[in-house]
N, CA and C atoms as a LAMMPS dump frame, in Angstrom:
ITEM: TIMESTEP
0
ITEM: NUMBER OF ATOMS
540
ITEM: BOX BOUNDS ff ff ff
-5.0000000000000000e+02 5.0000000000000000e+02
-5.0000000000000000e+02 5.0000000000000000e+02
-5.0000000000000000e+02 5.0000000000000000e+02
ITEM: ATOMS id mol type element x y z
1 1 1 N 21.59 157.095 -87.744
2 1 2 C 22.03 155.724 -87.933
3 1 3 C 22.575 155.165 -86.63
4 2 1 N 22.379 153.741 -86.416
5 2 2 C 22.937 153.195 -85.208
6 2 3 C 24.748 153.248 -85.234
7 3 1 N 25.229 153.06 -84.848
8 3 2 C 26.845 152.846 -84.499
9 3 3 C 27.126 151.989 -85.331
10 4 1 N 28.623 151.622 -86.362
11 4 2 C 28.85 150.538 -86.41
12 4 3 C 29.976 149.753 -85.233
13 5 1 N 30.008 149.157 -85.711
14 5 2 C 31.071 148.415 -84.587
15 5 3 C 30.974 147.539 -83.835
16 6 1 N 31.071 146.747 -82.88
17 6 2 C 30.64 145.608 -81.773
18 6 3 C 30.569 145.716 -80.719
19 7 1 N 30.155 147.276 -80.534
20 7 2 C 29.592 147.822 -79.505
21 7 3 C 28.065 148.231 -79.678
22 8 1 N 27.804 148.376 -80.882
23 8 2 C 26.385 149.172 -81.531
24 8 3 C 25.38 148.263 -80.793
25 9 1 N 24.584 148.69 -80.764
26 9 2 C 23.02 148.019 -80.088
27 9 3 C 22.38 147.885 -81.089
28 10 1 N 21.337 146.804 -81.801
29 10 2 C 20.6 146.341 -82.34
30 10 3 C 19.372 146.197 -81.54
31 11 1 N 18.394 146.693 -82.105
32 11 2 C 16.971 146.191 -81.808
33 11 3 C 16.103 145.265 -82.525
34 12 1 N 16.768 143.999 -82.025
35 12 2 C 15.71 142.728 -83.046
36 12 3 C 14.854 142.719 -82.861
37 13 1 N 14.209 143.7 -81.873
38 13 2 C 12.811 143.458 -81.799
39 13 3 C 12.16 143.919 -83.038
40 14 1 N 12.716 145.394 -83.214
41 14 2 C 11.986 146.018 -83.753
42 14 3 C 12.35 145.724 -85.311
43 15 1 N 13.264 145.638 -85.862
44 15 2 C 13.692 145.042 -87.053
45 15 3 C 12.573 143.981 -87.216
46 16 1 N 13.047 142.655 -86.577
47 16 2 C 12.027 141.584 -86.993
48 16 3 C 10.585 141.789 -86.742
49 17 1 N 9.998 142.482 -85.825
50 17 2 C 8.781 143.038 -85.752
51 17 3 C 8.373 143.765 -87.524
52 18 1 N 9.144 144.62 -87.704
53 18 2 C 8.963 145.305 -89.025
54 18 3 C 9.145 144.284 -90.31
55 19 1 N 9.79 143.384 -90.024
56 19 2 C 9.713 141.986 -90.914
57 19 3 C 8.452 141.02 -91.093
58 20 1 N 8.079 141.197 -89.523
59 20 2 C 7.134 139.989 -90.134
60 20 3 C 5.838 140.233 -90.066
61 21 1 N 5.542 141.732 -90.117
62 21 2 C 4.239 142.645 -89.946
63 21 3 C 4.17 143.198 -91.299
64 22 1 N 5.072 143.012 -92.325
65 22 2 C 5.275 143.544 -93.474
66 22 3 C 5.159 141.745 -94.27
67 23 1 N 5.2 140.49 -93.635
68 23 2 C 4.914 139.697 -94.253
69 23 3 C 5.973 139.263 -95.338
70 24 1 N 7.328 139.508 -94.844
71 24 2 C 8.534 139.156 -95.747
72 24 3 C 8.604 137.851 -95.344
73 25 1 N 9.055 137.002 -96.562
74 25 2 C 9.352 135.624 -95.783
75 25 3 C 11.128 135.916 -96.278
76 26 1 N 11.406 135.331 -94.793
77 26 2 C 12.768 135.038 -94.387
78 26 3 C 12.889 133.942 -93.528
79 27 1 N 14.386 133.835 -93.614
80 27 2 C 14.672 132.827 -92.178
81 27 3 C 15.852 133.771 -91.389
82 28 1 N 15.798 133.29 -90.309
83 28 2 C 16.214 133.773 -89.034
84 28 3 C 17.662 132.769 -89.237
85 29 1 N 18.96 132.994 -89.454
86 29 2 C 20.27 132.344 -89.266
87 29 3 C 21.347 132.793 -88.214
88 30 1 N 22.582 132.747 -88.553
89 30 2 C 23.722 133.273 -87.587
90 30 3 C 23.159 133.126 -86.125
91 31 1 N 23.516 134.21 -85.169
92 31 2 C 24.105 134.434 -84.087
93 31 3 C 22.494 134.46 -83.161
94 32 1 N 21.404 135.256 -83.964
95 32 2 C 19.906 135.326 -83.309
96 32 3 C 19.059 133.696 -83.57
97 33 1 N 19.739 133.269 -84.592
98 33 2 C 19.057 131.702 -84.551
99 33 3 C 19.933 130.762 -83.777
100 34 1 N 20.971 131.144 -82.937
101 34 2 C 21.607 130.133 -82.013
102 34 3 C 21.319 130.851 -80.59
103 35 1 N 20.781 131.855 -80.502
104 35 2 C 19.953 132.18 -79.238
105 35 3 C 18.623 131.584 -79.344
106 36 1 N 18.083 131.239 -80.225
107 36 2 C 16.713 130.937 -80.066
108 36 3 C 16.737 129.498 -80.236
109 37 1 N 17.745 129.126 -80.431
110 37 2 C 17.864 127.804 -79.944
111 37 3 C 18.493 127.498 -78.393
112 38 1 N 19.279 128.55 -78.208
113 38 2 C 19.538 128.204 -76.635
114 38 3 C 20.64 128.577 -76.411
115 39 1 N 21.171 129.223 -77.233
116 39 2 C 23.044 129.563 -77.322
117 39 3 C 23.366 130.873 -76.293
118 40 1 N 24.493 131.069 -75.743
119 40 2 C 24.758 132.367 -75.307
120 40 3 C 25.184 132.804 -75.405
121 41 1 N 25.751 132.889 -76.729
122 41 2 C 26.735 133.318 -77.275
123 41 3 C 26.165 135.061 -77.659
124 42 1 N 26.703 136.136 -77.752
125 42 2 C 26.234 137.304 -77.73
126 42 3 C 26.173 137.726 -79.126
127 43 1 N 25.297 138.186 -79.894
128 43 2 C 25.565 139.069 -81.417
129 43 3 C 24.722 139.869 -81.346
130 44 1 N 25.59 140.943 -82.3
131 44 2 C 25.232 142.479 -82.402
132 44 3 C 24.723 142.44 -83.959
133 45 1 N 24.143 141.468 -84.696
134 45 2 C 23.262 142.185 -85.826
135 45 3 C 22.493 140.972 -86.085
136 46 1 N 21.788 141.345 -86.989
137 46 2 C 20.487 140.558 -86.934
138 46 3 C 20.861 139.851 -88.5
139 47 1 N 20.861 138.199 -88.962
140 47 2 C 21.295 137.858 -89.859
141 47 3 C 20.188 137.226 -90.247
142 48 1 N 19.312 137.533 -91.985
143 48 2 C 18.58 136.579 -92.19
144 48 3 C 18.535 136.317 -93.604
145 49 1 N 18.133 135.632 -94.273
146 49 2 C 18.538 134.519 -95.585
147 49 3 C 16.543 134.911 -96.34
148 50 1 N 16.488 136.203 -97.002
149 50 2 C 15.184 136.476 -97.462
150 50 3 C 14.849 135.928 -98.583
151 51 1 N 13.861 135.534 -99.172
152 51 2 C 13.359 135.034 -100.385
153 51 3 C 13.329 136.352 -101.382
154 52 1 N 13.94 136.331 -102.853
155 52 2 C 14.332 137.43 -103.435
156 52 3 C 13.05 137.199 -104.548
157 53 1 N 12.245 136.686 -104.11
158 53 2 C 11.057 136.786 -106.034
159 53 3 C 10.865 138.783 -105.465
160 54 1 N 10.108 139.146 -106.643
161 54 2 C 9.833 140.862 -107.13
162 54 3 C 8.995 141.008 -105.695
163 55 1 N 7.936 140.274 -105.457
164 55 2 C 6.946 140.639 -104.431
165 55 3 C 7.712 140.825 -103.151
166 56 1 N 8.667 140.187 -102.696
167 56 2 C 9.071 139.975 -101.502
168 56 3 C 10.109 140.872 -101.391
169 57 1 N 11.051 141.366 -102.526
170 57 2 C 11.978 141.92 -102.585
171 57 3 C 11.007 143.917 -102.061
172 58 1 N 9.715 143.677 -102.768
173 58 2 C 9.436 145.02 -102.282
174 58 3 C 8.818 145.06 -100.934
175 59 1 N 8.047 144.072 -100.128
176 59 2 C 8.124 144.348 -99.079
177 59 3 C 8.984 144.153 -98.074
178 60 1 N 10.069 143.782 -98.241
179 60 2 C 11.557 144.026 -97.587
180 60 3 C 11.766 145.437 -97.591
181 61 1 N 11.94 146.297 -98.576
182 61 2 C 12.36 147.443 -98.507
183 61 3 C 11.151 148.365 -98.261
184 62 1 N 10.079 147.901 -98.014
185 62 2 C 8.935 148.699 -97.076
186 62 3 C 9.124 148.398 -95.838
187 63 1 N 9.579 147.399 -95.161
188 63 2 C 9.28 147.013 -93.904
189 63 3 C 10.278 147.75 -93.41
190 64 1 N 11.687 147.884 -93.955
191 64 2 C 13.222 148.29 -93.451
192 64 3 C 13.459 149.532 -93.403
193 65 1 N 12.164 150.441 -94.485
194 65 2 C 12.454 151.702 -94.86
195 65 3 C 12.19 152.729 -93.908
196 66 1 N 11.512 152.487 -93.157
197 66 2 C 11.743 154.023 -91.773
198 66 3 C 13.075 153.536 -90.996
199 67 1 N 13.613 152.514 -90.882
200 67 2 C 14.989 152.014 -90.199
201 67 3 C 16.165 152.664 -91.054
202 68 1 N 15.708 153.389 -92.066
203 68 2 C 16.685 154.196 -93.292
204 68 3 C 17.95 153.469 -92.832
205 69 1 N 18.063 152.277 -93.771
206 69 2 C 19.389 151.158 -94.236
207 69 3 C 20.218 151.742 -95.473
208 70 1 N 21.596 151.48 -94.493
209 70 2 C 22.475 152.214 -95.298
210 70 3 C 23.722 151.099 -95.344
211 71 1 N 24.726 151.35 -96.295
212 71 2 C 26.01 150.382 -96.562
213 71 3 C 26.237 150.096 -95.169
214 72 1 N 26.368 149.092 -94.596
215 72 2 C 27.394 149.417 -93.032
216 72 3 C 28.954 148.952 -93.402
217 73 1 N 29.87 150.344 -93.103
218 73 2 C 30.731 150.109 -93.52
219 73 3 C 31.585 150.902 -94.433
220 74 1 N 30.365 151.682 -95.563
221 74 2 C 30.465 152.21 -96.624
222 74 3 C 30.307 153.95 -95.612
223 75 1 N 31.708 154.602 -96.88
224 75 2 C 31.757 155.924 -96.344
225 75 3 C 30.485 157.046 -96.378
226 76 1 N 30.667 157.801 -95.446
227 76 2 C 29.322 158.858 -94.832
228 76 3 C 29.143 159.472 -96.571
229 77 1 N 27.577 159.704 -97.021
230 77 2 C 27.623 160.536 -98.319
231 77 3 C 28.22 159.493 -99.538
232 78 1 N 28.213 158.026 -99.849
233 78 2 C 28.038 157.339 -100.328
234 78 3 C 26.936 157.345 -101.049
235 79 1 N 26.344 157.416 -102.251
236 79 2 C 24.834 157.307 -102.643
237 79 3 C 24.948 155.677 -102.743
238 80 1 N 23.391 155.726 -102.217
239 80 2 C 22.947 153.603 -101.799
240 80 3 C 21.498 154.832 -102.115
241 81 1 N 20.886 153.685 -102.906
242 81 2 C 19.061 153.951 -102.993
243 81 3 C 18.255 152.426 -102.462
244 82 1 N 17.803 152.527 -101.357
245 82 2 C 16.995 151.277 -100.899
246 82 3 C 15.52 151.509 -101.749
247 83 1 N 15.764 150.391 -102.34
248 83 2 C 14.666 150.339 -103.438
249 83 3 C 14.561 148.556 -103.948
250 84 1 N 13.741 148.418 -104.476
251 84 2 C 13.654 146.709 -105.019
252 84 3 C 14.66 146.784 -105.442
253 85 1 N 14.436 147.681 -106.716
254 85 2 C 15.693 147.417 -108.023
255 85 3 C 17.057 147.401 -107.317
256 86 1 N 17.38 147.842 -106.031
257 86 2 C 19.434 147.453 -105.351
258 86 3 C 19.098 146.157 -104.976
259 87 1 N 17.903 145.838 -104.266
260 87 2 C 17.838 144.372 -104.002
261 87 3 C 17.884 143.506 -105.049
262 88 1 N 17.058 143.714 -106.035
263 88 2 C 17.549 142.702 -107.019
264 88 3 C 18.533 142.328 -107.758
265 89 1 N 19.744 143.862 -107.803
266 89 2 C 20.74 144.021 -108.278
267 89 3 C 22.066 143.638 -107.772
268 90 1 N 21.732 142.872 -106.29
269 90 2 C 22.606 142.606 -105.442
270 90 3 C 22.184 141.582 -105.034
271 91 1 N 23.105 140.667 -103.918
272 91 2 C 22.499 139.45 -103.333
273 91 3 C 22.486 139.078 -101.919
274 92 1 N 23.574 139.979 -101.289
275 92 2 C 24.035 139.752 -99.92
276 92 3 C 24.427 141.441 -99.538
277 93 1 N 23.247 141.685 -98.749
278 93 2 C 23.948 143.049 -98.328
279 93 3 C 23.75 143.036 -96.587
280 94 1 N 25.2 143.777 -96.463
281 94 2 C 25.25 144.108 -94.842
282 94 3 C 24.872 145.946 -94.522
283 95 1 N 23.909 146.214 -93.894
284 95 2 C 23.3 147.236 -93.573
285 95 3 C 23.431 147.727 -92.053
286 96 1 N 23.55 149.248 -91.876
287 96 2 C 22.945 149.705 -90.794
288 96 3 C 21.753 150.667 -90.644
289 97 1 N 21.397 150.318 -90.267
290 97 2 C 19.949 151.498 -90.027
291 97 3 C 19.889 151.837 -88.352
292 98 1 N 18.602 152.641 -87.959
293 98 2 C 18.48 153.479 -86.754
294 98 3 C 17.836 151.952 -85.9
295 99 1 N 17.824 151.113 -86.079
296 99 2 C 17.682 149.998 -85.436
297 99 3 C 18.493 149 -84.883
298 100 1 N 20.135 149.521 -85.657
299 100 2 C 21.23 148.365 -85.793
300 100 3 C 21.412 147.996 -87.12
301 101 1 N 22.508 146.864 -86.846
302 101 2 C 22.698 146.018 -88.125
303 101 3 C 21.623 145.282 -88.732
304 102 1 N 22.152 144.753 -89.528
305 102 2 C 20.796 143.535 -90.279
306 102 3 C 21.974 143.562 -91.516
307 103 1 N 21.782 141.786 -91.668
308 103 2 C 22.334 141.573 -92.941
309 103 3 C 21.369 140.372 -93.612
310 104 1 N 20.875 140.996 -94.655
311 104 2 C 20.156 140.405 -95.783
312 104 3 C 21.081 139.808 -96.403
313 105 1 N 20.93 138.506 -96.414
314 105 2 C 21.788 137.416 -96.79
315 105 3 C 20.62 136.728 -98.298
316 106 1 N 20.868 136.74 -99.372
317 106 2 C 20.401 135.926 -100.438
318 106 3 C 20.961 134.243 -100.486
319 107 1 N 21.987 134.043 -100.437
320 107 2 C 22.188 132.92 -99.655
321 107 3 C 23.323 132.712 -98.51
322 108 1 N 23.505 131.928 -98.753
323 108 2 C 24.541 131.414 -97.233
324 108 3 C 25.693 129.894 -97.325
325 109 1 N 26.66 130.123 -97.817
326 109 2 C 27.32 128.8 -97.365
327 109 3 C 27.003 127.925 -97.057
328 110 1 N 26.91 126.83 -97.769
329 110 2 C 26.459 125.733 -96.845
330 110 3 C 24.796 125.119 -96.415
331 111 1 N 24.446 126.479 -97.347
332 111 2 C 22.545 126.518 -97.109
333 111 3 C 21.891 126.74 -98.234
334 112 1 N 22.965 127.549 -99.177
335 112 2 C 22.451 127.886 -100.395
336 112 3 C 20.886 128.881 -100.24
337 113 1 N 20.272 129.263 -100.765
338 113 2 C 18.891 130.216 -100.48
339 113 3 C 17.902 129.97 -100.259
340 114 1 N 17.034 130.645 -100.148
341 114 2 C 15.416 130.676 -99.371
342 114 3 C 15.326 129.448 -99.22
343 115 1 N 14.868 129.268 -100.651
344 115 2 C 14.202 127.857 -101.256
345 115 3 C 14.998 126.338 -100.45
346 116 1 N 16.023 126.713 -100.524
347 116 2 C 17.457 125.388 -100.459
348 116 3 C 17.046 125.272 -98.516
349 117 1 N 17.062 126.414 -98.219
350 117 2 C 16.994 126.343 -96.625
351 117 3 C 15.401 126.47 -95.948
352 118 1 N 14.633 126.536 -96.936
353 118 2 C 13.141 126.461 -96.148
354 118 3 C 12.721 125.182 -95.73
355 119 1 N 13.299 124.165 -96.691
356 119 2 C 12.67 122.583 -95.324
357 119 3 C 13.678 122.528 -94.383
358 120 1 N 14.616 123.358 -94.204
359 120 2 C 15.389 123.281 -92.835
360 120 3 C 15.136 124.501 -91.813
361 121 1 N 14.149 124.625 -91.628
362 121 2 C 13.016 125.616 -90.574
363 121 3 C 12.88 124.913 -89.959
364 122 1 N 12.29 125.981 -88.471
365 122 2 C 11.205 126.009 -87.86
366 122 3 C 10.982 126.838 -87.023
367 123 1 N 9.411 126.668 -86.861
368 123 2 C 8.758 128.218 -86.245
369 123 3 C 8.938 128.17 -84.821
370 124 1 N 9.947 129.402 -83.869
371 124 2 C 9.877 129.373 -82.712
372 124 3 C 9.513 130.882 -82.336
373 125 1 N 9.536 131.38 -81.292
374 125 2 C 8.975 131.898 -80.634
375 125 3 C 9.934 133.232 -80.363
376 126 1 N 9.73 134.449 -80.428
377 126 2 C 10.456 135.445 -79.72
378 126 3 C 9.873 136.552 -80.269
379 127 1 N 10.195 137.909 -79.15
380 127 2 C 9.454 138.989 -79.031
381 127 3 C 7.74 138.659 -79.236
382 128 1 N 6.892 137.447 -78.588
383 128 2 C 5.821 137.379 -79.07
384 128 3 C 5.243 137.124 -80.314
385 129 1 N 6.144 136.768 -81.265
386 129 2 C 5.963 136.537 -82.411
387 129 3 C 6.524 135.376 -82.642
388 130 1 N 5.937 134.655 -83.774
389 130 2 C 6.327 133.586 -85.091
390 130 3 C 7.412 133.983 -85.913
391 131 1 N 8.913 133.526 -85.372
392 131 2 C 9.617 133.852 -86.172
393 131 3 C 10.585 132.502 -86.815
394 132 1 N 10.119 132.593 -88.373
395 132 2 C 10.51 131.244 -88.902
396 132 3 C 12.552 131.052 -88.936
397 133 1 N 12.97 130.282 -88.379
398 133 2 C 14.227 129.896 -87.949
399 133 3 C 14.903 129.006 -88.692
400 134 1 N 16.159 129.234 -88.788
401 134 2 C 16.985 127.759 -89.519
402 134 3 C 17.157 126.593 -88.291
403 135 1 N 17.496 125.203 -88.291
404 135 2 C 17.339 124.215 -87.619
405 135 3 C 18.429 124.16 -86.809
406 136 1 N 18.366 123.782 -85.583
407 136 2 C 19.972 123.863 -85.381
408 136 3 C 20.89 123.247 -85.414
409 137 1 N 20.444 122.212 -86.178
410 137 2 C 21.504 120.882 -86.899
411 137 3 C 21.823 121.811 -88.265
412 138 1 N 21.26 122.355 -89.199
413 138 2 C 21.404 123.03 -90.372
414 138 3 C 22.251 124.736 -89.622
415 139 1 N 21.658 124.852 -89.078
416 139 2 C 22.897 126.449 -88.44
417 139 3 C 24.483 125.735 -88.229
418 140 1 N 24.637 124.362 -87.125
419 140 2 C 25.922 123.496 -87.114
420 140 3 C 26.392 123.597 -88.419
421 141 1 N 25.7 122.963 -89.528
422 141 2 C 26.246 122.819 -91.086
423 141 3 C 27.067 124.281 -91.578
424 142 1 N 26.008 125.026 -91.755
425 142 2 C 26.348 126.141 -92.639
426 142 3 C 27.566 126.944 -91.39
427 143 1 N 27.311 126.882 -90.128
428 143 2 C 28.743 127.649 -89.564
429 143 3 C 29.957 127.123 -90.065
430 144 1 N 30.14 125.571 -90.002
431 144 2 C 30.932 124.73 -90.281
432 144 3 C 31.222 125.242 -91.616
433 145 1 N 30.007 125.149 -92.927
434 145 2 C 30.829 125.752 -94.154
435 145 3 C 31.533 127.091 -93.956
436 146 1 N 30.98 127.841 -93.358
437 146 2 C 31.048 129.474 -93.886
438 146 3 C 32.565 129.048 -93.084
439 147 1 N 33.338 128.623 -91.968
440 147 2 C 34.802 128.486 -91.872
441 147 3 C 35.163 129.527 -91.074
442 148 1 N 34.226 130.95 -91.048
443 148 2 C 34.967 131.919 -90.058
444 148 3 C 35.341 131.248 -88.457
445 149 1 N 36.738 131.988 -88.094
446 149 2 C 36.688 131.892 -86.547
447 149 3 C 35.876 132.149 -85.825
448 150 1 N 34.956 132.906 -85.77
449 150 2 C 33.941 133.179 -84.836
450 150 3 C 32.952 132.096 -85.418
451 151 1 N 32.299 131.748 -86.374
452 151 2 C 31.424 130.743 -86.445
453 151 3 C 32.235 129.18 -85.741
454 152 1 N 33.461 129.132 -86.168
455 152 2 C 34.117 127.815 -85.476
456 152 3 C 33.477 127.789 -84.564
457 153 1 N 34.251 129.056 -83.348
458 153 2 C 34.214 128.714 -81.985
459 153 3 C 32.633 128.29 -81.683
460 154 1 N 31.561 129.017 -82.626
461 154 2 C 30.706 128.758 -81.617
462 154 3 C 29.472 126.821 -82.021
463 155 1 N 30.595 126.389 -82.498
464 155 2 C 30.127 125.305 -83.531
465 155 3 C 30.081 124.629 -81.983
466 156 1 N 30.91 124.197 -80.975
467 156 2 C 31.01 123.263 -79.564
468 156 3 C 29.937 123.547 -79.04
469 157 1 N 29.378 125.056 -78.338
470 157 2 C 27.971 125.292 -77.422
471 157 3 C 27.075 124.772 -78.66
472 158 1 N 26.817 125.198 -79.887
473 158 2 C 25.966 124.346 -80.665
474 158 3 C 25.445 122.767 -80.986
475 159 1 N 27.057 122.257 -80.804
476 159 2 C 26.686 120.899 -80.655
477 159 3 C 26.44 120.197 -79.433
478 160 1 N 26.616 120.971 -78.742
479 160 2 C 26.572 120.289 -77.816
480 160 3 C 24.84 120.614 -76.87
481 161 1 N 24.142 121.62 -77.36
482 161 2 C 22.449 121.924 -77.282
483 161 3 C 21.807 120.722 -77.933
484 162 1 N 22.541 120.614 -79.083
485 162 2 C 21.768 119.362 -80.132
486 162 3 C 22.155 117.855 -79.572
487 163 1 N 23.122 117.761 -78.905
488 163 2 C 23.294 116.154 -78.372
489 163 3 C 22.488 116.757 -77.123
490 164 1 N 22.291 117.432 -76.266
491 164 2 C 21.279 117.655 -74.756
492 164 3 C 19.898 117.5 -75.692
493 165 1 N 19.414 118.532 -76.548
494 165 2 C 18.579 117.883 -77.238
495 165 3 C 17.794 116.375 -77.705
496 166 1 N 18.897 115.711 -78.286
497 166 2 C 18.541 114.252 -78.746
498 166 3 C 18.486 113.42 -77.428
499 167 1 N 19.856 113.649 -76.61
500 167 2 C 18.964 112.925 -75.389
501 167 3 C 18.043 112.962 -74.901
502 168 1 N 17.231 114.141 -74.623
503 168 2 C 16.142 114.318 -74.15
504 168 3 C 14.718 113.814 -74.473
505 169 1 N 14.935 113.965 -76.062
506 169 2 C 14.008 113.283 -76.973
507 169 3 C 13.308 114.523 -77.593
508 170 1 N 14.188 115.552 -77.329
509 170 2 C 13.178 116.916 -77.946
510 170 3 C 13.819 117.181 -79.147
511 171 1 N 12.784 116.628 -80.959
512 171 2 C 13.491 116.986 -81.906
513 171 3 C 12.554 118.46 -82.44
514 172 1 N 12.165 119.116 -81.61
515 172 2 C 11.705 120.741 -81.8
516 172 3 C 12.503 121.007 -82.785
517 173 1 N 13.651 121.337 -82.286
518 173 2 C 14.545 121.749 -82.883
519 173 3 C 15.766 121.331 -84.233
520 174 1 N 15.866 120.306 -84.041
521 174 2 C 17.096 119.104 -84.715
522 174 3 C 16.283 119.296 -86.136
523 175 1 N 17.047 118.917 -86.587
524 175 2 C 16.485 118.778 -88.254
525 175 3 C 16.056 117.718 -89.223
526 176 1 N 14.538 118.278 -88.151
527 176 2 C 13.466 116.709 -89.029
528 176 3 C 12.991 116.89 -89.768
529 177 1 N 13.695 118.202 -91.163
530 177 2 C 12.701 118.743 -92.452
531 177 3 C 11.81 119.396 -91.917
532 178 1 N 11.069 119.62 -90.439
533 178 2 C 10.345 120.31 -90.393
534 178 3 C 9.838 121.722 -91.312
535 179 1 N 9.017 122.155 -91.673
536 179 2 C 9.022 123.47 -92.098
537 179 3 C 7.805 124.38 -91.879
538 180 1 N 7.98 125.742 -92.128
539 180 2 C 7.091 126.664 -91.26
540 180 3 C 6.337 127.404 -92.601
């Protein structure tokens, strides 16, 4: 298993690689969707908001399953079975596996789920891949709900990408309903 802590290394490559080669639909939120909008702000796990119907719920736990995801958090020798049936039985889980963190988020503050946050996408670009993203007018929103200190602070470099943004005239990003 990777480290926990805020020192641990995450490999988003390889996580989201195993996501979207397995054909899960998710969105990309938190700390990796305000880098891919332009942020520099640093995060150590990979946060995304998955669509829970039966089909999707099992290729989630195919795509995640050589990353052997475990409670992060939860004591060593804990029984956790990664299987559909914990996914469906649950809604928000924070995990570590041999890749890093990842937290499978069912919904989100402020975004509510899949469905609620899929016209607030869009498809950008990283590790060579199509990876479908929350907007970064809709990431502003939901940090703002969710209220943590660390989402506060990073609400200013956010808004302030999205006003350099609108001046520019580039609504790539901003939240024109686009969806992916």
């Amino acid at each position: 298993m990777a480290p926990d802590g805020p020192d641990a290394a995450t490999d988003f490559e390889a996580l989201l690689g195993a996501l979207v080669d397995a054909d899960v639909l998710f969105i990309v939120v938190g700390g990796i969707a305000g880098i891919l909008h332009g942020a520099g702000r640093a995060t150590y796990d990979l946060d995304v908001v998955y669509d829970r119907s039966p089909s999707n719920l099992a290729r989630t736990v195919g795509a995640l399953a050589a990353f052997k995801p475990y409670l992060r958090g939860a004591p060593p020798g804990l029984p956790f079975r990664w299987d559909a049936a914990t996914l469906a039985s649950g809604l928000n889980f924070t995990l570590t596996t041999t890749a890093g963190a990842i937290d499978l988020l069912g919904e989100i503050p402020g975004g509510g789920d899949f469905a609620a946050l899929r016209p607030h996408t869009v498809a950008l670009a990283m590790f060579g891949r199509t990876i479908t993203c929350i907007t970064l007018d809709q990431l502003i929103h939901v940090k703002r709900a969710a209220g943590r200190p660390k989402d506060l602070e990073a609400i200013a470099e956010l808004e302030h990408l999205a006003a350099r943004r609108e001046s520019s005239g580039d609504a790539l990003d901003g939240d024109q309903g686009r969806s992916t």
